[in-house]
MIKE-135474 format. One record per residue (C-alpha): x, y, z. Coordinates in steps of 0.5 Angstrom, whole numbers, padded with zeros to 4 digits, always signed. Example, Ala and Ser with C-alpha at 12.3 -4.5 7.8 and 13.67 -1.06 7.14 Angstrom:
% MIKE-135474
+0025-0009+0016;+0027-0002+0014;
% end
This chain:
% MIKE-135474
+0066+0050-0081;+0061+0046-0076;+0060+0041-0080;+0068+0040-0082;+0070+0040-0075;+0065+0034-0074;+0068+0030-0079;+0075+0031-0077;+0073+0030-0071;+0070+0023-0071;+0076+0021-0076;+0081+0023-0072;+0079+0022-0066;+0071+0019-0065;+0073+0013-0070;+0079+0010-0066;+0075+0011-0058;+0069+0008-0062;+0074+0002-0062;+0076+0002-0055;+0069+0003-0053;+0067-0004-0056;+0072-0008-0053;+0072-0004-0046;+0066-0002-0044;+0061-0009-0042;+0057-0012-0047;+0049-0013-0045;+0047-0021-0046;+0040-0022-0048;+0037-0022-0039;+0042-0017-0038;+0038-0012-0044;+0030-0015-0042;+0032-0012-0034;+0035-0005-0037;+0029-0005-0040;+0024-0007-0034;+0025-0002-0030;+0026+0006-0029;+0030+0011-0026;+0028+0017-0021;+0032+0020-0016;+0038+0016-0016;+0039+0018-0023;+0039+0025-0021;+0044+0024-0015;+0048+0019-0021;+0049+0026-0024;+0054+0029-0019;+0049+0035-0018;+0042+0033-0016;+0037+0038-0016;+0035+0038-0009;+0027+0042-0010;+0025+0036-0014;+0026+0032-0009;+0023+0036-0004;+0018+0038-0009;+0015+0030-0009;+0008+0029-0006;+0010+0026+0001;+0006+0020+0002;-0001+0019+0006;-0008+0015+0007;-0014+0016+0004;-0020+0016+0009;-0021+0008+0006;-0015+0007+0007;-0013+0010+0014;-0021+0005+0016;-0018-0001+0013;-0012+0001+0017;-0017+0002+0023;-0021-0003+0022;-0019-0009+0018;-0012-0009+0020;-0012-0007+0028;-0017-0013+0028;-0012-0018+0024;-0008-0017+0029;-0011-0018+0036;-0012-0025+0033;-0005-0027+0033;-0001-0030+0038;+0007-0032+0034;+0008-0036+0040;+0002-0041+0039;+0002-0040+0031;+0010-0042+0032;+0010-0048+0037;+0003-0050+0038;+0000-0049+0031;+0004-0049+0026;+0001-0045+0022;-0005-0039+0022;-0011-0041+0025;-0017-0043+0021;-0020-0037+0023;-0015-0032+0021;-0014-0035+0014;-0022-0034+0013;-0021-0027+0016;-0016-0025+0011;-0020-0028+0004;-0026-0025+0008;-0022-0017+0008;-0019-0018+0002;-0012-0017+0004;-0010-0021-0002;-0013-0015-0007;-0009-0010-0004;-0006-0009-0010;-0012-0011-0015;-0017-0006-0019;-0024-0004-0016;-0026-0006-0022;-0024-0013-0020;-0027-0013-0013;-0019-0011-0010;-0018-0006-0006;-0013-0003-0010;-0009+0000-0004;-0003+0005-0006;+0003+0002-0005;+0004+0006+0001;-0003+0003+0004;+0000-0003+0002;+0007-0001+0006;+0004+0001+0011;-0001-0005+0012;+0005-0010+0012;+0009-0005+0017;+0003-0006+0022;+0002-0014+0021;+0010-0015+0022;+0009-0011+0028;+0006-0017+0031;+0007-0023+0026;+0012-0025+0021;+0008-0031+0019;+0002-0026+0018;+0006-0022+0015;+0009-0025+0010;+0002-0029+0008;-0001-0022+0007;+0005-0019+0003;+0007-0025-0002;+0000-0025-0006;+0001-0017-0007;+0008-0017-0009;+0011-0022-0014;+0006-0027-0016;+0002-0028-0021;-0003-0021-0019;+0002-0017-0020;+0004-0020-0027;-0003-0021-0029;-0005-0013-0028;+0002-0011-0032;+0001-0017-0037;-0005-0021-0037;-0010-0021-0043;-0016-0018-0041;-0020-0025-0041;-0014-0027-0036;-0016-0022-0032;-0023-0021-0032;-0022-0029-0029;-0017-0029-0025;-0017-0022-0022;-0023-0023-0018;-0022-0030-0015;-0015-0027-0013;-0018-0021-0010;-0024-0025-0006;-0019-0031-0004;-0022-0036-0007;-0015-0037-0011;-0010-0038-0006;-0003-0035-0011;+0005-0038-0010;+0010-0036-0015;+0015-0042-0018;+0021-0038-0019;+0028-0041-0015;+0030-0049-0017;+0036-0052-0015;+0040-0052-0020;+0038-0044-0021;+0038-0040-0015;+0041-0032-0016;+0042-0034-0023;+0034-0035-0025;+0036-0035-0031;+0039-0042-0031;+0034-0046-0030;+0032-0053-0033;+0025-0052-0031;+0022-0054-0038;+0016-0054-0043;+0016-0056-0049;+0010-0054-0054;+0004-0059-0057;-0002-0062-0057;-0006-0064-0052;-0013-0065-0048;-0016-0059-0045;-0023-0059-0043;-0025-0065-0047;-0022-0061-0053;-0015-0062-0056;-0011-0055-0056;-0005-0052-0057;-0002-0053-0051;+0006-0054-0047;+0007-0061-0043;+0011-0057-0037;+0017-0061-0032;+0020-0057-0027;+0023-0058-0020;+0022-0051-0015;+0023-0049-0008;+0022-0044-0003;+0016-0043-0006;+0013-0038-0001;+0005-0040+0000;+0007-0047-0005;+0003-0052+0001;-0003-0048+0001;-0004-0045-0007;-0009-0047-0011;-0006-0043-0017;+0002-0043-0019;+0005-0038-0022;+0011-0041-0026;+0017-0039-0029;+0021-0044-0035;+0024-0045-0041;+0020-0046-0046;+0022-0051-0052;+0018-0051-0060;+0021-0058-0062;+0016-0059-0068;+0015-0051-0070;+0008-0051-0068;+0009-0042-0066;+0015-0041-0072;+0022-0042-0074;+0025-0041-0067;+0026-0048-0062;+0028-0045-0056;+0024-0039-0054;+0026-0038-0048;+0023-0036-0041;+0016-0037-0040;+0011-0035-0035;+0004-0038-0034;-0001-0040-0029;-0002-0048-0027;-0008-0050-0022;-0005-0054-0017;-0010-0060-0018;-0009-0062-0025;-0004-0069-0025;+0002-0069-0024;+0003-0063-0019;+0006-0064-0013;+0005-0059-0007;+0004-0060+0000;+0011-0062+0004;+0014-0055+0008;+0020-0052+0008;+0022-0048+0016;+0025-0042+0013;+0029-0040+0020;+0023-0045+0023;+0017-0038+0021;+0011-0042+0020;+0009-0039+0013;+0006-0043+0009;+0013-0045+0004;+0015-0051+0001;+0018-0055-0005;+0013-0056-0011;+0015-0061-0017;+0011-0062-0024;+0011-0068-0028;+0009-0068-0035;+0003-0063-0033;-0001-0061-0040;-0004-0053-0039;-0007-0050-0046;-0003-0044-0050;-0008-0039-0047;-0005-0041-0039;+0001-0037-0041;+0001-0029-0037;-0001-0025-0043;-0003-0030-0049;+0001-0033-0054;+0005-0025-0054;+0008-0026-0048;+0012-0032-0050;+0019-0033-0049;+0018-0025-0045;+0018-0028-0037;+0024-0025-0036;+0022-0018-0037;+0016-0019-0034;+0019-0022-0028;+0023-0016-0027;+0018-0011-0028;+0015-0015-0023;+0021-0015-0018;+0019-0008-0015;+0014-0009-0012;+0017-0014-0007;+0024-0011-0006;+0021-0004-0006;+0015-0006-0001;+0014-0011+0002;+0021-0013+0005;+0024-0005+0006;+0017-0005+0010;+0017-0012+0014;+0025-0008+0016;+0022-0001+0018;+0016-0004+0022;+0022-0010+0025;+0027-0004+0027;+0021+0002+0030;+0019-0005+0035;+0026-0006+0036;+0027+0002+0038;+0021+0002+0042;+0021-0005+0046;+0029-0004+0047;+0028+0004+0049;+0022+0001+0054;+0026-0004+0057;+0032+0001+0059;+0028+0005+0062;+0025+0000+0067;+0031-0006+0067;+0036-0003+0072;+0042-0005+0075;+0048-0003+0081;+0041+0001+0082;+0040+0005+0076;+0036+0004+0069;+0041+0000+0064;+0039+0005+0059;+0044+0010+0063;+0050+0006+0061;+0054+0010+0056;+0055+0003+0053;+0048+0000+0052;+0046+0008+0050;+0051+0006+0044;+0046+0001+0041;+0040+0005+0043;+0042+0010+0039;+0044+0007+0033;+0037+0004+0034;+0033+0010+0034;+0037+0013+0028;+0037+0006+0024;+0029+0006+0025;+0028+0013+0022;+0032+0012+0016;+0029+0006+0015;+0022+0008+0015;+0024+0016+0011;+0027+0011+0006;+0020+0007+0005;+0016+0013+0005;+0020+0015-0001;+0019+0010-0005;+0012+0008-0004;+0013+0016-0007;+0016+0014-0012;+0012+0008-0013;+0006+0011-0013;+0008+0016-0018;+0008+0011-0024;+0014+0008-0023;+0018+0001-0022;+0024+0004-0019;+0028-0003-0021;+0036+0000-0018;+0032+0004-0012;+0028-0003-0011;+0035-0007-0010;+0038-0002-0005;+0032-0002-0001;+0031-0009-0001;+0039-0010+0000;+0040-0005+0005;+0033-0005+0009;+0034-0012+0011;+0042-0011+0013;+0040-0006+0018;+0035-0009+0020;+0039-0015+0022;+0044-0010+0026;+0038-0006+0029;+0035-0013+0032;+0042-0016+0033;+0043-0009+0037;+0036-0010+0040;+0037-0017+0043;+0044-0015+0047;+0041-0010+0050;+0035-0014+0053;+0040-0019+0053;+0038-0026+0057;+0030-0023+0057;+0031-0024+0048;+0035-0030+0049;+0031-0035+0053;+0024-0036+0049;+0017-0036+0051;+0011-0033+0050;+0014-0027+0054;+0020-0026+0049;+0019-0021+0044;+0024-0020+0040;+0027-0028+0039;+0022-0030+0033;+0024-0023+0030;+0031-0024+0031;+0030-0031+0028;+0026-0028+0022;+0031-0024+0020;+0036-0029+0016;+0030-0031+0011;+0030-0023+0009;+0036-0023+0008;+0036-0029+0003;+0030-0029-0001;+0028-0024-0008;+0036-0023-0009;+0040-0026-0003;+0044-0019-0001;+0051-0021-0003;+0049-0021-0010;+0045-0015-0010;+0050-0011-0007;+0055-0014-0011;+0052-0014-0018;+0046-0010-0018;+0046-0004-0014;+0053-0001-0019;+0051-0006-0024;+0045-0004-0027;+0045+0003-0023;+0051+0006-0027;+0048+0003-0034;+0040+0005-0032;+0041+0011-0028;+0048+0014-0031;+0045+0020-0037;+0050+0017-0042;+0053+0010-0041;+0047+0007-0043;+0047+0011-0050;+0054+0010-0050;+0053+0002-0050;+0046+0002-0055;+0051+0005-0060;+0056+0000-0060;+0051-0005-0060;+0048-0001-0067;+0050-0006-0073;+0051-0001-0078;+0058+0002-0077;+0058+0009-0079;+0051+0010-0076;+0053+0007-0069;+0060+0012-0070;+0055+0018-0071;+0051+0016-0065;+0057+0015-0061;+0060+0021-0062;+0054+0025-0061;+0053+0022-0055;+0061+0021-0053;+0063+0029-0054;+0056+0030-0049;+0059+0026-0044;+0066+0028-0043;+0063+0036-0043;+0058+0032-0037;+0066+0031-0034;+0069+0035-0035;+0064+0039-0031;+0062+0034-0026;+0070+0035-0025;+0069+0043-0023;+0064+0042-0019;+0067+0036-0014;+0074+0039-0014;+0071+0046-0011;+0066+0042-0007;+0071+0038-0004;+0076+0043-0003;+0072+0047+0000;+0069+0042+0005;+0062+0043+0002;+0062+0050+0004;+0060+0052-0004;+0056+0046-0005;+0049+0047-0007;+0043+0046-0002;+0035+0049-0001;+0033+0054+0004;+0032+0048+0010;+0034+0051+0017;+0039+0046+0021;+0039+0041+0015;+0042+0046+0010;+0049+0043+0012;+0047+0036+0010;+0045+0038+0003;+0052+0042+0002;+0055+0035+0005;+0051+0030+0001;+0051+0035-0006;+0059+0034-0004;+0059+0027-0004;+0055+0026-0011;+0060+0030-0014;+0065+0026-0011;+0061+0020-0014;+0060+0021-0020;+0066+0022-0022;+0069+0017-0019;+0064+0012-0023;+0066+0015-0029;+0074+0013-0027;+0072+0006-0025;+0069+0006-0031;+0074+0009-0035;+0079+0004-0033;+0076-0002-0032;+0070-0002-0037;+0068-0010-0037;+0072-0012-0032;+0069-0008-0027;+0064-0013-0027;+0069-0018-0024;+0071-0013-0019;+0066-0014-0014;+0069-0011-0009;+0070-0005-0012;+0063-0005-0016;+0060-0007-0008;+0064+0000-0005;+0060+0005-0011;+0053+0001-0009;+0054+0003-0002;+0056+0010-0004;+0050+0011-0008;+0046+0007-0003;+0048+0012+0003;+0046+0017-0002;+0039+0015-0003;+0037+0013+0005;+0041+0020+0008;+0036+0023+0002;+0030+0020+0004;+0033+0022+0012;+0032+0029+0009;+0026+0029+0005;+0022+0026+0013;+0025+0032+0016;+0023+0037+0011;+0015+0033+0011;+0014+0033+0018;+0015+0040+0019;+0022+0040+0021;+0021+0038+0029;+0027+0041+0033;+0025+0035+0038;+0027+0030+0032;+0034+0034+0030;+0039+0028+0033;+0036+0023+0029;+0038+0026+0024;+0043+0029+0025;+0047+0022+0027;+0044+0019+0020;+0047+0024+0017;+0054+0024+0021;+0054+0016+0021;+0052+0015+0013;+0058+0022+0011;+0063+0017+0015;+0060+0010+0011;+0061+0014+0005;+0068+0017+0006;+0069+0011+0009;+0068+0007+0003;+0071+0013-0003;+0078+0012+0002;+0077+0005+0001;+0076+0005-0007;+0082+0009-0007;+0086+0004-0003;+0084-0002-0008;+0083+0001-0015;+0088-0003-0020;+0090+0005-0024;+0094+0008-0019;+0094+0014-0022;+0087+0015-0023;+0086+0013-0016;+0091+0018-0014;+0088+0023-0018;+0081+0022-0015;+0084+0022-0008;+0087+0029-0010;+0080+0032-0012;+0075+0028-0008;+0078+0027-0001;+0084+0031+0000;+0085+0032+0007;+0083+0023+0007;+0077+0021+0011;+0075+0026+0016;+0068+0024+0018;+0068+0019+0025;+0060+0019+0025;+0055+0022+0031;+0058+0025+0036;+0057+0021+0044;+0052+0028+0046;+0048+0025+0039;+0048+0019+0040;+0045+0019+0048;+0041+0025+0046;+0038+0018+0041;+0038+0014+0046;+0034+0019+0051;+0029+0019+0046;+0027+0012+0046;+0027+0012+0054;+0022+0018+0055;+0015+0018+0052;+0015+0024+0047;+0012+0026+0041;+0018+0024+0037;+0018+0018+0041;+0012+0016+0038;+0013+0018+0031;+0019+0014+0031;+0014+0008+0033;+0007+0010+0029;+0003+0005+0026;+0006-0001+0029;+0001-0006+0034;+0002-0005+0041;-0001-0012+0043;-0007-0014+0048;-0008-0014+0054;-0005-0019+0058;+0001-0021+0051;+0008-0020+0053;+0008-0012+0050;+0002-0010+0052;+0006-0011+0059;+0012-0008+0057;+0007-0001+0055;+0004-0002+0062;+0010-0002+0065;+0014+0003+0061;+0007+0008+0063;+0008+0006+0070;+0015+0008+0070;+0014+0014+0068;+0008+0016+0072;+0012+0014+0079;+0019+0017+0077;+0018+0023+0082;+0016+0019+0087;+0021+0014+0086;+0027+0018+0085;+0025+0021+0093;+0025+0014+0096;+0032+0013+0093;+0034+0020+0095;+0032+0019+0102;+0034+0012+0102;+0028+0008+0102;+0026+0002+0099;+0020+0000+0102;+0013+0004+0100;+0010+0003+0106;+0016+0006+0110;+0016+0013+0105;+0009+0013+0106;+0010+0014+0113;+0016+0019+0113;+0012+0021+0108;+0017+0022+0102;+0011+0020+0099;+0003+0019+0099;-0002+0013+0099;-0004+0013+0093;+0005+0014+0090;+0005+0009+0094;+0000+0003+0091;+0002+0006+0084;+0010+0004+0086;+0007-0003+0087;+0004-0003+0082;+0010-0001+0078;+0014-0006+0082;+0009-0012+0079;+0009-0010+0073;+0017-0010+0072;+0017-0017+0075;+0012-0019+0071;+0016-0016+0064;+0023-0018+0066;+0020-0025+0067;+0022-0031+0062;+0018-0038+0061;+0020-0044+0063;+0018-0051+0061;+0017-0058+0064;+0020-0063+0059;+0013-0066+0057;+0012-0059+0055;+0019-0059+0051;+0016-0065+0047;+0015-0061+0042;+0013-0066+0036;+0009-0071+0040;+0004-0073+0036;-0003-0069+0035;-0009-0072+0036;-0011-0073+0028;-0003-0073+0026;+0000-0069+0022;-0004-0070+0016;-0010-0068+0019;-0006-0061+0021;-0004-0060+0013;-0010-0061+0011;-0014-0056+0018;-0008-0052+0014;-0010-0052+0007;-0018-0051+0008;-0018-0045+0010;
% end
């Protein structure tokens, strides 16, 4: 009986959706398969089932320092940044002096990643976080040095797919320093489409060492290559032609990765790109006629034509930790100097962070630098469990640096003229210019926001799409048939449950939603468990209806991204909340995460509703998922002061908003800030009788005695350290020459530069 009904089935109704399916649904080119399959999906998979199970998130291992770890931190790490002056690397140096490149080859900081075995630190990825959050507390230039040779460069794809010999030798030079990395990705002609490139080899015979060798006579063109002008090894994506067979039938192989010392002929390196005038060592390399032998290529003779692949397993590194860290780090600074200034900056006789307006931009500060930093430590989580979280990757990396960039934007107009004029007293104006250079890079945002983050998540992270598609994809018809029935069937039953449960969620307000025992954060779960449910059924509509054609639909495609964006960072907000002990003090923080991320998500299904081409559907989806329309507005004003307070009063949330960061050194333009912030909350008593009695003058309160001696030479003190934090820096216009000629000219600099 069972058996005939499965036949009919697939007869009569199997067999003519498997048509529709083949020329609706997208089909995978060759990269799109090859960045699938580089990948793994974790908790974005769960909220793509419109049913997450809570306890797993809540059960995953909340991220911590080993002894050794928290000693390098302490030690290491902390020196590193008392060495730096962004000031002077950037307007007077050019770059990091000799002395900080010989620390850092001397501290390993470019082995963080690579095994004890090979003389590496092997740090996890949230040491690894954690060491890039402080160092881009105090040097973007520094930061980005330390982060490039640990996230996508030949290291990482060297432990993941070089052969013991090439990692028996590169691995320790790397780790010690005595090879300073780069990796030629990004060409002229191939920017956010790398697989475009025209950067070539082609195999052959040539010289090596004396010997003739099977090797590749490589020509290639590339730019932006962070670490370029310095390196000493490139690592280099090309295509790789076999015009004359030498490796088997196939003429194109595809792309390629290997290793190039810099020094053979024909390698051009040297010349400097200023990305947003930070002076990391980037810049153009070119390549003409450069003969490497066979066993150059990352992996041997079995990884050719497999670059793609690898670069995609390699790309979580780089978009889950280094970027998403530099944000957290860019907006905890942010927060802290912001909160610092406003409370010591008055105006019309009061603190400026009294002013409702300017406590709208500090509390969506604080909020943003909690939310950022709960979603780096997720993901080191997850990374640390094994995982290359590929979808997870792209959010963090598109939306950490988008925040970021609305966090110190926030920033600067509250320190407004303070941030604007630059000098050796600004803070925030090299971070500010900083910014555009996330942004753009590993993915520029736009791309991934668009394509990526829905793209791949719903084929990866959907628990039946990507069978679906493989079905289809099966030669044999009636196999592929008989799969996809299978698989088919499951998927509406999935549907039609995740049916069930958002129409009872969202027509109960989330009432019945599920969600774990949590105190005051329970709320949310019902409230985010609601929206998965929504989500995931409207993926499931847009795929419906628009198959392929939704990759055409960016706007759409950008919306759902967002969802499950928000969804993954109000996650990571609740999973901090629960690993911290759940500090009553911190409730605001996330309670305007949370009411801010509900908005955004409404925002964006009432948006997707407006514009999905099947009216229909789109009607329908409304009907279930958003009845009543959009009726969350964000965090509340009492909310947002409350978050604003926090930053303006040392507190123990205060500080763990802002742990790990550096906080200058004596006499630098934050240490200033701190002494003046501490000063400021030690004479606030007095301070505030003076203003009662309406004095201005110490001396005079001393004697109607308003206050004591020892108020009084404190309330000096604090009045000198104010001036001195509000102070900006003005220039002769000698001093504004900025490229007068140095004494042994440029070359001379480059070359102070490159021997380090």
């Amino acid at each position: 009986m069972t058996m005939d009904w499965q036949e009919t089935r697939q007869k009569w109704l199997t067999r003519p959706i498997f048509g529709w399916a083949k020329r609706a649904l997208p089909t995978m080119s060759e990269t799109e398969q090859e960045a699938l399959e580089a990948g793994d999906v974790w908790w974005e998979a769960d909220l793509f089932t419109g049913n997450p199970d809570w306890q797993q998130l809540l059960n995953t291992p909340k991220p911590e320092l080993t002894a050794e770890e928290q000693a390098f931190m302490d030690g290491p790490v902390e020196e590193l940044c008392n060495m730096l002056d962004e000031w002077k690397i950037t307007w007077e140096d050019g770059d990091l002096p000799p002395e900080v490149w010989d620390f850092i080859r001397q501290n390993r900081f470019f082995g963080m990643i690579v095994p004890k075995k090979y003389g590496g630190l092997e740090f996890s990825a949230f040491a690894h976080s954690e060491v890039v959050r402080k160092i881009s507390s105090r040097s973007a230039t520094a930061a980005v040095t330390v982060m490039v040779p640990n996230s996508l460069g030949p290291g990482e794809l060297l432990m993941q797919f070089g052969t013991d010999e090439q990692r028996e030798y590169w691995l320790p030079r790397l780790a010690r320093g005595e090879e300073v990395p780069c990796f030629g990705l990004t060409s002229p002609e191939a920017g956010s489409d790398a697989a475009s490139m025209v950067d070539s080899g082609v195999l052959c015979r040539g010289t090596w060492k004396g010997e003739e060798v099977l090797g590749i006579r490589l020509n290639w063109h590339k730019r932006y290559i962070t670490l370029s002008p310095v390196a000493t090894v490139l690592g280099l994506a090309f295509k790789l032609h076999d015009p004359d067979h030498l490796l088997g039938d196939e003429e194109n192989l595809g792309i390629t990765v290997a290793l190039v010392p810099t020094d053979l002929p024909g390698v051009t390196t040297g010349r400097r790109h200023l990305p947003s005038f930070q002076m990391f060592q980037n810049g153009p390399t070119e390549g003409k006629d450069v003969f490497i032998p066979l066993e150059n290529v990352i992996g041997g003779e079995a990884q050719v034509g497999k670059g793609w692949k690898m670069l995609m397993a390699a790309l979580a590194a780089g978009r889950g930790i280094s970027l998403p860290s530099l944000s957290a780090a860019a907006a905890a600074f942010s927060a802290r100097t912001t909160g610092a200034y406003a409370r010591i900056r008055e105006q019309f006789g009061i603190p400026i962070g009294k002013f409702e307006g300017v406590q709208e931009r500090m509390g969506a500060i604080a909020a943003t630098a909690y939310q950022l930093d709960a979603a780096r430590r997720l993901t080191c989580a997850g990374l640390d469990s094994g995982r290359k979280l590929a979808v997870i990757s792209a959010i963090m990396k598109s939306h950490a640096t988008d925040r970021m960039r609305q966090a110190v934007n926030d920033a600067m107009d509250v320190h407004a003229g303070k941030a604007v004029i630059d000098g050796p007293n600004n803070y925030l104006g090299n971070l500010y210019r900083a910014v555009p250079v996330g942004i753009t890079v590993e993915g520029a945002n736009i791309l991934t926001r668009n394509l990526i983050i829905f793209g791949q998540g719903a084929i990866r992270a959907h628990p039946y799409l990507l069978k679906e598609m493989e079905a289809l994809e099966e030669e044999d018809r009636d196999a592929a048939i008989e799969k996809f029935d299978k698989v088919f069937w499951a998927h509406v039953g999935h549907g039609l449950k995740t049916a069930g449960r958002a129409f009872v969620r969202n027509w109960s307000g989330g009432l019945v939603a599920p969600a774990p025992r949590a105190g005051k954060a329970s709320r949310y779960y019902r409230q985010l468990s609601r929206r998965a449910a929504g989500f995931a059924l409207l993926s499931d509509f847009a795929l419906l209806t628009l198959g392929g054609a939704l990759k055409r639909k960016e706007m759409l495609s950008a919306r759902l991204g967002d969802i499950l964006s928000e969804l993954y960072f109000l996650s990571a907000a609740l999973k901090r909340w629960e690993d911290e002990g759940r500090q009553k003090e911190d409730l605001p923080l996330l309670a305007y995460c949370m009411e801010a991320g509900l908005a955004n998500i409404d925002r964006r299904f009432a948006e997707l509703f407006s514009n999905m081409p099947n009216r229909l559907v789109a009607g329908l989806c409304k009907f279930i998922i958003q009845p009543l329309g959009a009726r969350r507005h964000g965090p509340k004003d009492k909310t947002t002061t409350e978050c604003a307070e926090i930053l303006m009063s040392p507190s123990a949330t205060r500080d763990r908003l802002t742990a790990g960061l550096h906080w200058g050194h004596e006499g630098d333009a934050v240490a200033k800030l701190e002494r003046a912030f501490s000063l400021s909350v030690l004479t606030e008593r007095p301070r505030e009788a003076m203003k009662k009695a309406r004095i201005d003058d110490p001396q005079a309160a001393l004697a109607t005695g308003d206050i004591t001696s020892a108020e009084a030479d404190q309330i000096a003190e604090y009045r000198k350290a104010v001036a001195e934090v509000i102070a900006v820096d003005d220039f002769s216009p000698k001093e504004l020459a900025l490229h007068r000629e140095k004494d042994d000219g440029d070359e001379g600099q480059t070359a102070r530069a490159a021997n380090f």
